[in-house]
C-alpha positions as CSV (number, residue, x, y, z in Angstrom):
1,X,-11.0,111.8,91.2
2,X,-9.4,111.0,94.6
3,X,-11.4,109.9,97.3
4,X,-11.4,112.2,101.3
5,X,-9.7,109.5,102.1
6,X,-6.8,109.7,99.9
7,X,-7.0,113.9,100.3
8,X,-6.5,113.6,104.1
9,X,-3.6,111.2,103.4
10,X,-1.6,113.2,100.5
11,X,-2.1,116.4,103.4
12,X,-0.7,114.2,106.2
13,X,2.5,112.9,104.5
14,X,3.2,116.7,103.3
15,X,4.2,117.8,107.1
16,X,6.8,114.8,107.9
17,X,7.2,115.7,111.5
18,X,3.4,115.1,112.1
19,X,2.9,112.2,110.2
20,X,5.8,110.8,112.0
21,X,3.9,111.1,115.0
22,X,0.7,110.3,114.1
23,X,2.2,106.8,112.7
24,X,2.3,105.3,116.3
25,X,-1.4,106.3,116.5
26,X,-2.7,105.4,113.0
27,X,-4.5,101.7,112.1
28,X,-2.6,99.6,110.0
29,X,-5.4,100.0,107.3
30,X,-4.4,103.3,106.7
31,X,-0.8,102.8,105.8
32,X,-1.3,101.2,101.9
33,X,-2.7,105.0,101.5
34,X,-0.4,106.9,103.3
35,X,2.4,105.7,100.7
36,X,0.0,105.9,97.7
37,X,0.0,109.2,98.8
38,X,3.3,110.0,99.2
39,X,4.6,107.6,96.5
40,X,2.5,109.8,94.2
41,X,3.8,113.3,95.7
42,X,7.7,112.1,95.7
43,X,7.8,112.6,99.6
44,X,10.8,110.2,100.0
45,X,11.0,110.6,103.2
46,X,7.8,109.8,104.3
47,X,8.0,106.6,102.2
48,X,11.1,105.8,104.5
49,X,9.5,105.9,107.7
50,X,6.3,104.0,105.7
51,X,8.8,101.5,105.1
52,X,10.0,101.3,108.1
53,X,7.4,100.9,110.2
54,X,5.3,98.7,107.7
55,X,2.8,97.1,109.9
56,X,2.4,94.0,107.4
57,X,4.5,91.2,105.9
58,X,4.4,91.8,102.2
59,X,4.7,95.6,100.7
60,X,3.9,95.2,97.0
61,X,4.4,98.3,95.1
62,X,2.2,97.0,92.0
63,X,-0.9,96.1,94.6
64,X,-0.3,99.4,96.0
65,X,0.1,101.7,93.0
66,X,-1.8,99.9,90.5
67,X,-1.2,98.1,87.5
68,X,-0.1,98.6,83.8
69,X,-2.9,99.4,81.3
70,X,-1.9,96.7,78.8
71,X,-1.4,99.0,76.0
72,X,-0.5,102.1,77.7
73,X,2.2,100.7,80.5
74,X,1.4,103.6,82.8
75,X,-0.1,103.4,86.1
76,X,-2.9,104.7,87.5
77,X,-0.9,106.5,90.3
78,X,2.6,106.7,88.6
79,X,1.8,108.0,85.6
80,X,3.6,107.6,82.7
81,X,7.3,105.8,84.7
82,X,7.8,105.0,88.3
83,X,10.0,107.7,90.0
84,X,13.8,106.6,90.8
85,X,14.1,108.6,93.9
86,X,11.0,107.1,95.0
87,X,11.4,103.7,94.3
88,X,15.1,104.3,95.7
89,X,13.5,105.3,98.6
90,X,11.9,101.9,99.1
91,X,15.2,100.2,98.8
92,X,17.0,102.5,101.1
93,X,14.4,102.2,103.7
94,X,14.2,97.9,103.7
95,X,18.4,98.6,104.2
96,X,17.9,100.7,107.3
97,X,15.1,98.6,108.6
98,X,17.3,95.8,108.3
99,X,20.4,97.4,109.4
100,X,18.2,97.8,112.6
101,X,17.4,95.0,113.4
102,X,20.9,93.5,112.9
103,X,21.9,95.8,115.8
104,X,19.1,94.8,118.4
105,X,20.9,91.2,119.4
106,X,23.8,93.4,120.3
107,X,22.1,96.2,122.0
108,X,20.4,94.0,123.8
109,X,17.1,95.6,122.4
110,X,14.2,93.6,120.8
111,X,11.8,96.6,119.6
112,X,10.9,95.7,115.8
113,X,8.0,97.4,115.1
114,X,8.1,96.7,111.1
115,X,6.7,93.1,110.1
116,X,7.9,93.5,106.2
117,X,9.4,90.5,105.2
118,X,8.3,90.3,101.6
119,X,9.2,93.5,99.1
120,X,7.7,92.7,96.1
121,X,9.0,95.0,93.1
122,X,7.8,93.1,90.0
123,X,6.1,94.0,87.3
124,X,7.3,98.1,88.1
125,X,10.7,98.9,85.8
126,X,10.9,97.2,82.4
127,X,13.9,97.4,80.1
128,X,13.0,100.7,78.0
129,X,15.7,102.7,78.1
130,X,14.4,105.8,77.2
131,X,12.9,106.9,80.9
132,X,14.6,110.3,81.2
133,X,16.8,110.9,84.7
134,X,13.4,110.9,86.7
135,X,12.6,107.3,85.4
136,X,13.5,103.4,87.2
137,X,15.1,101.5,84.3
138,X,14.9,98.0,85.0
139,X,19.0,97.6,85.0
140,X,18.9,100.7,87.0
141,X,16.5,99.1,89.4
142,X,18.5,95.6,89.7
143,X,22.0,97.4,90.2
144,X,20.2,99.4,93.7
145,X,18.9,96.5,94.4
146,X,22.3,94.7,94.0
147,X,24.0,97.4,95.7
148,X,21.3,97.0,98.9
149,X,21.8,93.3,99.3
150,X,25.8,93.8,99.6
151,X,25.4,96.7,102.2
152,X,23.3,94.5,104.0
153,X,25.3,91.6,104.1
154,X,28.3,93.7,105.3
155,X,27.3,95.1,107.7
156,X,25.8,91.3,108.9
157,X,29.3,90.4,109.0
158,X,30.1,93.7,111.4
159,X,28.0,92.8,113.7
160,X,28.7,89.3,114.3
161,X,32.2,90.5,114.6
162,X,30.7,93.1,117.2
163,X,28.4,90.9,118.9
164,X,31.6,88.1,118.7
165,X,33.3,90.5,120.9
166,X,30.7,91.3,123.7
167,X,28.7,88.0,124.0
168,X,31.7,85.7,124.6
169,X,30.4,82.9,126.8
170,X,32.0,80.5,129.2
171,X,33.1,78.2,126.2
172,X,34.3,80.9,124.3
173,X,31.1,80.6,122.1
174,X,29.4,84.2,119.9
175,X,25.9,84.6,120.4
176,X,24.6,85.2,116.8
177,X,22.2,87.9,115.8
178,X,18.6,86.7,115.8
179,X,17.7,85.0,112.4
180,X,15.5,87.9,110.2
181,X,15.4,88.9,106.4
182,X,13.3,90.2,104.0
183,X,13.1,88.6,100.3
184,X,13.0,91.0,97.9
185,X,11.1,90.2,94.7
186,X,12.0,91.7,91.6
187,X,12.9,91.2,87.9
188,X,16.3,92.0,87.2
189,X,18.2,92.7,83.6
190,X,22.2,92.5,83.5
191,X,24.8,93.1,80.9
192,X,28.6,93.4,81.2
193,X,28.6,97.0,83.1
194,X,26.2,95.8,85.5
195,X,27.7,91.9,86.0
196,X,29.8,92.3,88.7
197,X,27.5,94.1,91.0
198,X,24.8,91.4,90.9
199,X,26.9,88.1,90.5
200,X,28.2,89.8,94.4
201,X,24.8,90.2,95.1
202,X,23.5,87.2,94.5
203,X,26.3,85.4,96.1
204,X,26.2,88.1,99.2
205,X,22.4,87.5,99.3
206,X,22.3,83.1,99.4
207,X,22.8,83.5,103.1
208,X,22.3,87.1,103.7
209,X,19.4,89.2,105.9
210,X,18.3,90.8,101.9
211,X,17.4,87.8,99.4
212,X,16.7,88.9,95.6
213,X,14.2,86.2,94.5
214,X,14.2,86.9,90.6
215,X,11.1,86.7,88.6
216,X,12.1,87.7,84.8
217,X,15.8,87.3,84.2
218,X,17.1,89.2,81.1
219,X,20.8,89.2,80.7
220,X,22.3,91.2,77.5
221,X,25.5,90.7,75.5
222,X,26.9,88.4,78.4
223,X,29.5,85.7,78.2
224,X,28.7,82.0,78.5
225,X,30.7,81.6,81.6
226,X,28.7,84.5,82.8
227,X,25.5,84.2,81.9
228,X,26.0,80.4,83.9
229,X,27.1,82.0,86.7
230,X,24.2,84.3,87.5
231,X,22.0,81.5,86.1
232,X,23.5,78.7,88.8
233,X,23.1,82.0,91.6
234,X,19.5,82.2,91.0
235,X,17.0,80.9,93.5
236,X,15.3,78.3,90.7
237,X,12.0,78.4,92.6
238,X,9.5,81.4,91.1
239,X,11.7,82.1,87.6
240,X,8.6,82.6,85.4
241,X,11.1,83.8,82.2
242,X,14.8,83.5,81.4
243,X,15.5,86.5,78.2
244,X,18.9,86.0,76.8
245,X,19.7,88.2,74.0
246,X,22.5,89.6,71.7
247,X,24.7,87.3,73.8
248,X,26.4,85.8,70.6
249,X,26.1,82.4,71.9
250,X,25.9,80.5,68.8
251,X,24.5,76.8,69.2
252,X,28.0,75.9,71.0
253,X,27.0,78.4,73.5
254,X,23.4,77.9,73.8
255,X,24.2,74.1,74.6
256,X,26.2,75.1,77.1
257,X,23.4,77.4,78.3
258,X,20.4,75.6,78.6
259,X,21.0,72.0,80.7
260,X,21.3,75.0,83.3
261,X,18.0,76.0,82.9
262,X,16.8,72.6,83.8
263,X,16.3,73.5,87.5
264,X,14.0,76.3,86.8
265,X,10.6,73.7,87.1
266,X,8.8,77.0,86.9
267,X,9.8,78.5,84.0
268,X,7.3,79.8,81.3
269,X,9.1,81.8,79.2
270,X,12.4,81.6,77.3
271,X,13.8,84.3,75.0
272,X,17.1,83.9,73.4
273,X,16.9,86.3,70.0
274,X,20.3,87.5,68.3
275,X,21.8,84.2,69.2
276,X,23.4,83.9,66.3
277,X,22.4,80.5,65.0
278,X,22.5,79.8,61.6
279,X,21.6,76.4,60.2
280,X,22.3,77.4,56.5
281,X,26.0,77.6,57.5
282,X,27.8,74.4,56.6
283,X,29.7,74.0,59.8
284,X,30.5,70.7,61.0
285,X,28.6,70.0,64.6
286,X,25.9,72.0,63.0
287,X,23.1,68.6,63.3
288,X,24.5,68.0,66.7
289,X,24.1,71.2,68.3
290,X,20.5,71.0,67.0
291,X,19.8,68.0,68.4
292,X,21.2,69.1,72.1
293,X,19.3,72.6,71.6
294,X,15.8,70.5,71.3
295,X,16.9,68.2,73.8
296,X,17.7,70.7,76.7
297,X,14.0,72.5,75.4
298,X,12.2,69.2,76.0
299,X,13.7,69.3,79.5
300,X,11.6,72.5,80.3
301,X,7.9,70.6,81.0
302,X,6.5,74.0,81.3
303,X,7.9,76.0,78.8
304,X,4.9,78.0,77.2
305,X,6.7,81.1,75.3
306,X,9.6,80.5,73.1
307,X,11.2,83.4,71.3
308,X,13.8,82.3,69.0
309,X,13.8,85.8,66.6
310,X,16.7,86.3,64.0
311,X,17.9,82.7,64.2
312,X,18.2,80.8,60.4
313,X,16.5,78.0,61.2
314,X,15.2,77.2,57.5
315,X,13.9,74.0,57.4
316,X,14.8,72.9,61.3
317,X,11.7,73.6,62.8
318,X,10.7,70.0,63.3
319,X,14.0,69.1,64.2
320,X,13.9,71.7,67.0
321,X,10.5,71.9,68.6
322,X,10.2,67.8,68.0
323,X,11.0,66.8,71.9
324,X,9.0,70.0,73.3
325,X,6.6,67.8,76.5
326,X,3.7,70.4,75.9
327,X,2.5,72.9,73.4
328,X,3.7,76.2,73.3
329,X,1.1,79.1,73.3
330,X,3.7,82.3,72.5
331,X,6.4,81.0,69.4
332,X,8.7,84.2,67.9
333,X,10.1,83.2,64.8
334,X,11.1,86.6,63.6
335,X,13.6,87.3,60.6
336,X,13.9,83.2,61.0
337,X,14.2,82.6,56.7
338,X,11.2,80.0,57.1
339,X,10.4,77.6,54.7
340,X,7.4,76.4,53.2
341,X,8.3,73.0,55.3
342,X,8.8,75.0,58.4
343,X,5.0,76.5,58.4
344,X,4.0,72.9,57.2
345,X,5.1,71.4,60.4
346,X,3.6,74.2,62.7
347,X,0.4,73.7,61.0
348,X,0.0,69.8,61.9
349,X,2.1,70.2,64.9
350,X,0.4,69.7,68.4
351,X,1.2,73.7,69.0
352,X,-1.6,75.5,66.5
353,X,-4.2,75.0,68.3
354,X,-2.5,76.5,71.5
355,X,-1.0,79.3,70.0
356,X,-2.4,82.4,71.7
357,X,0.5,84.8,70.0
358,X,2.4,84.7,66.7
359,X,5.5,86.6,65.1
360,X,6.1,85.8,61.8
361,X,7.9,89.2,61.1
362,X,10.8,89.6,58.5
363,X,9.1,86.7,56.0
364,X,8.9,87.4,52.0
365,X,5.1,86.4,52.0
366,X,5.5,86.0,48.2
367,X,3.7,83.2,46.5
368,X,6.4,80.6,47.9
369,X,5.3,81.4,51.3
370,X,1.7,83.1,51.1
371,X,-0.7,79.7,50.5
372,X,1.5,78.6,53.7
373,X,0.5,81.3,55.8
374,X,-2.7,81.1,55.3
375,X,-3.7,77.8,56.3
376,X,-1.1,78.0,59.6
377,X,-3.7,80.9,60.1
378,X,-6.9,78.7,59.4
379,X,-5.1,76.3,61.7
380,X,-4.5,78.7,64.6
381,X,-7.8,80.5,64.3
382,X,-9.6,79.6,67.6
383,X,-6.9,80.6,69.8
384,X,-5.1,83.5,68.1
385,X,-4.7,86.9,69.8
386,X,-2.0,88.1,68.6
387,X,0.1,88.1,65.2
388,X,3.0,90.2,63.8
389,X,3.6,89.9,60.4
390,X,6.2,92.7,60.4
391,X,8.5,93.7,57.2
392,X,6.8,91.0,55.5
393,X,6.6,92.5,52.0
394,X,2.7,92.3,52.1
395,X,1.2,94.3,49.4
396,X,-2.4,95.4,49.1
397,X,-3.0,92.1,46.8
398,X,-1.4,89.7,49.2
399,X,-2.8,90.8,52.3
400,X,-6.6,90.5,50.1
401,X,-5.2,86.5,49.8
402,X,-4.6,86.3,53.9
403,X,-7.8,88.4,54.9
404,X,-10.6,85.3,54.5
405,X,-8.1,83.3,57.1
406,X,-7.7,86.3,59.0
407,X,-10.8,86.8,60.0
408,X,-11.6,83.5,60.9
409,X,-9.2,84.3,63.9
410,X,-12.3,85.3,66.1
411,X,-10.3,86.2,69.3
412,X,-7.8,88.2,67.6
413,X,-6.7,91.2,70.0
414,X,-3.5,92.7,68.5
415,X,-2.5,93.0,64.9
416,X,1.0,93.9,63.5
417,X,2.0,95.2,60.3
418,X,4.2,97.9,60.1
419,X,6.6,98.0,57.6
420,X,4.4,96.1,55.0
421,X,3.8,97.9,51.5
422,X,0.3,98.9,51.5
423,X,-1.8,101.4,50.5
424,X,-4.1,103.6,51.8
425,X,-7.2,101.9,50.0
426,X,-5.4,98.6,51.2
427,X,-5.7,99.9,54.9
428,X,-9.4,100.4,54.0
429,X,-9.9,97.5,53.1
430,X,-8.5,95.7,56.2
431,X,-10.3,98.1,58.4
432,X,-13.6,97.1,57.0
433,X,-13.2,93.0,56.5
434,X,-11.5,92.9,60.5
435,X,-14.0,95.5,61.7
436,X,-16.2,92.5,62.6
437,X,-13.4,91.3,64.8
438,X,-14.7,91.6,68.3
439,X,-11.6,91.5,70.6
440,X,-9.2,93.3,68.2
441,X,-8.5,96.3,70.2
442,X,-5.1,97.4,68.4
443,X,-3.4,97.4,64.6
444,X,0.2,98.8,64.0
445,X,-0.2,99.5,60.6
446,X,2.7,100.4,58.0
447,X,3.0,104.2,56.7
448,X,0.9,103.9,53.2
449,X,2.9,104.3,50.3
450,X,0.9,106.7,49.2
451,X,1.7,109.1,51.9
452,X,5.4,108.9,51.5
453,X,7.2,112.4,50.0
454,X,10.2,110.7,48.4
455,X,10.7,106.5,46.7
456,X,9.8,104.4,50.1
457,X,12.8,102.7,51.6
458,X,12.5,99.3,50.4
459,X,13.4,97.0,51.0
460,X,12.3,97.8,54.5
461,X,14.3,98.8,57.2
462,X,14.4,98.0,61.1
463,X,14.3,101.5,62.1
464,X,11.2,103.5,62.2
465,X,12.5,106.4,61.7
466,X,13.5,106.1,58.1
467,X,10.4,105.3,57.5
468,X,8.7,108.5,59.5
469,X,11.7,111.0,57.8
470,X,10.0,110.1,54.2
471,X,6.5,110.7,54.9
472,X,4.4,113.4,53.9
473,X,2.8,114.3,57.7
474,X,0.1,116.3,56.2
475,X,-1.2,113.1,54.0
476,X,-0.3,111.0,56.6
477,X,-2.5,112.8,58.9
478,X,-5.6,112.7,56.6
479,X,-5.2,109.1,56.3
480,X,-5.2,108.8,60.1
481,X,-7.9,110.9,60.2
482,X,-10.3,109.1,58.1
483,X,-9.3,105.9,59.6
484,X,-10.4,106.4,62.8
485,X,-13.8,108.3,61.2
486,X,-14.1,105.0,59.7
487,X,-13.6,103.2,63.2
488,X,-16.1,105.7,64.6
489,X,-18.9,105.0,62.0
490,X,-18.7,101.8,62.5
491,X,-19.0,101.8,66.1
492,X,-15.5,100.6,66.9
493,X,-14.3,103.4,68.5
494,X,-12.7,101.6,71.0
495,X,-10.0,100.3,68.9
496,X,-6.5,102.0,68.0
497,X,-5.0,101.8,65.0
498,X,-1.5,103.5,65.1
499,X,1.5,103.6,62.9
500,X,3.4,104.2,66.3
501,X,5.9,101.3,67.6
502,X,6.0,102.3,70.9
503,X,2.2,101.3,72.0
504,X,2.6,97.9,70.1
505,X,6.1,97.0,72.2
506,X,4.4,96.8,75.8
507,X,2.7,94.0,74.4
508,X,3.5,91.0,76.1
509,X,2.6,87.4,76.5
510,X,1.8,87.7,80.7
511,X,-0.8,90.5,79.8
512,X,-2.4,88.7,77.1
């Protein structure tokens, strides 16, 4: 329910021409809900003058609107996606604001009633494609952003040729315009469409009045030579995560990569799945390339989430994560074709008992493998809170086997097993051993077998939606159904179990 407060505000920034009015009247405490209000009504032109009379120096859309429920990613004010037009609205108005102000020196003017000089725009877009035409992508969000630092900077560079002109002194010297900017924070994605835009942005933006300081990179199915180029264009100071994926670098490439990454003293997180590294290929350089991978890794004295999914690395783990300066508390090692040596080495290795999340996914937990698992699990069990074990051919019998050293994992929060081949007595059966789990709040369980219509599609596929076209909905259904009864009963209402995907990928390791 809104408060009067809020009420009076969303009526005031309906009638533009009077809000406009009463701005050079209003406190400054009013202003974060005046553009709550009119974020949340899509009154873009209110936000604009908002904007541009901010009366503070930082305008920080997630402090303002809220922030993401961790399993939900929707605002309390946004709903379900933040609004393009809205959020373009923002942007647009910090351009004109600026645009302003770079006329003043000439104009002989010095009126500059908005005090922004931070625009922080983390944390709102993320890379889900599926947002609709009303929806802020993140690459949509980076390439306006791009687009506002290069407007900016040109028309800098018309008005020193302006000001050039009409300020010519004695000595023949120009009378620059008055030093200003705002620094916009943000987390930007980039691929090959989008490359252009941003390298000119970046460059347009070292020196320019509009700075993009960059919070989360993620650059997709880039070039080496590109990829080093945006990274080398970065400001290095506040770079919290560097995502590389389905580049194709291949260790050649990712050597070539990472001794840039050494300037990032900040960085937390490094993704770089679909690299294509496979050490079971007998290529010559193979040994050397690993040994400059873990290397440039143990240059990173803060690294604290490493997500090396769909890389063979059978065997190599040691060899990898050897020089590493501190333990890592996030390791992806999906679809990775493990080895009974590999889990070996994470269980005596200096990371288990730091380890706060765990993917596994894509493993044959057979009997090679299972005996493995479960002491990494017994070894990991105090900081846990969150394990995939995706597509790991777990049957009812073999997840019985893992479920003792399962539930010694006390802080366990998020569970995920979709794609495994269990029952519906199997589900039972986890529901009632984990039940005593405090903290565990969600499970992404697999489709029983005994729901499915026609012969289940294993071996397993990536895509959910084979899975979903072969199920019977109205078994499927009952199963849900007595699940959660069982949930209820037990008083653990408040935790979701879901066969659905799309709750289990806003998980992340910042929110944990």
């Amino acid at each position: 329910m809104h408060s009067l407060v809020f009420l009076c505000a969303r009526r005031l920034v309906s009638h533009r021409p009077a809000a406009r009015r009463a701005m050079a009247l209003l406190p400054a405490e009013l202003y974060p809900v005046l553009f709550q209000a009119a974020f949340l009504d899509g009154r873009t032109l209110a936000l604009r003058d908002l904007v541009g009379t901010w009366p503070f120096p930082v305008l920080s859309l997630q402090r303002l609107l809220g922030h993401r429920n961790r399993h939900r990613d929707r605002h309390p004010l946004l709903g379900e996606k933040p609004s393009k037009v809205c959020v373009q609205a923002v942007i647009l108005a910090v351009v004109a604001h600026l645009c302003r102000a770079l006329e003043e020196p000439c104009r002989g003017t010095s009126e500059r009633r908005c005090r922004l000089r931070v625009l922080d725009l983390t944390g709102l877009q993320d890379d889900d494609t599926d947002r609709g035409p009303e929806g802020m992508s993140l690459w949509s969000g980076t390439v306006a952003l791009a687009k506002a630092c290069i407007e900016v900077s040109k028309h800098q560079s018309e008005c020193l040729k302006r000001c050039s002109k009409r300020r010519k002194g004695p000595s023949g010297a120009s009378a620059p315009p008055q030093p200003l900017g705002v620094e916009v924070r943000a987390d930007l994605f980039v691929n090959g469409t989008s490359f252009g835009v941003l390298r000119d942005a970046l460059r347009a933006g070292a020196a320019g009045p509009l700075r993009l300081k960059c919070r989360d990179f993620h650059a997709e199915e880039l070039s080496v030579a590109g990829t080093v180029s945006l990274l080398e264009s970065l400001e290095p100071a506040g770079v919290r995560r560097v995502d590389l994926r389905f580049n194709n670098l291949g260790l050649a490439g990712l050597c070539a990569v990472l001794p840039h990454l050494a300037r990032f003293t900040d960085l937390l997180s490094l993704k770089l799945p679909y690299s294509n590294v496979d050490v079971r290929r007998l290529v010559p350089g193979t040994d050397a390339g690993l040994r400059c991978l873990a290397a440039q890794l143990g240059k990173l004295p803060c690294l604290k989430e490493l997500n090396l999914d769909s890389s063979r690395l059978s065997g190599k783990l040691r060899q990898l994560l050897g020089d590493l300066q501190a333990p890592l508390e996030s390791l992806e090692l999906a679809f990775c074709s493990l080895l009974p040596g590999d889990f070996a080495f994470l269980s005596q290795s200096f990371h288990v008992s730091a380890l706060r999340k765990l993917d596994l996914s894509g493993h044959d937990f057979s009997e090679n493998l299972l005996q493995p698992l479960r002491l990494l699990l017994e070894e990991t069990s105090a900081s846990l809170l969150h394990l995939d074990l995706m597509e790991c051919r777990l049957t009812d019998a073999r997840l019985e086997a893992l479920l003792p050293a399962l539930c010694r994992c006390c802080r366990l929060r998020c569970l995920g097993l979709f794609g495994n081949p269990l029952s519906t007595p199997g589900l039972k059966v986890l529901l009632r051993k984990t039940v005593v789990l405090p903290d565990l709040r969600l499970v992404v369980y697999p489709y029983p077998v005994d729901c499915y219509s026609q012969e289940p599609p294993w071996p397993p596929s990536t895509s959910a939606r084979l899975f979903e076209d072969a199920i019977d909905e109205e078994r499927f259904a009952a199963v849900s159904a007595e699940l959660c009864r069982m949930l209820a009963s037990s008083g653990r209402a408040d935790a979701v179990w879901t066969a659905s995907l799309s709750q289990h990928g806003a998980l992340d390791y910042f929110a944990l």
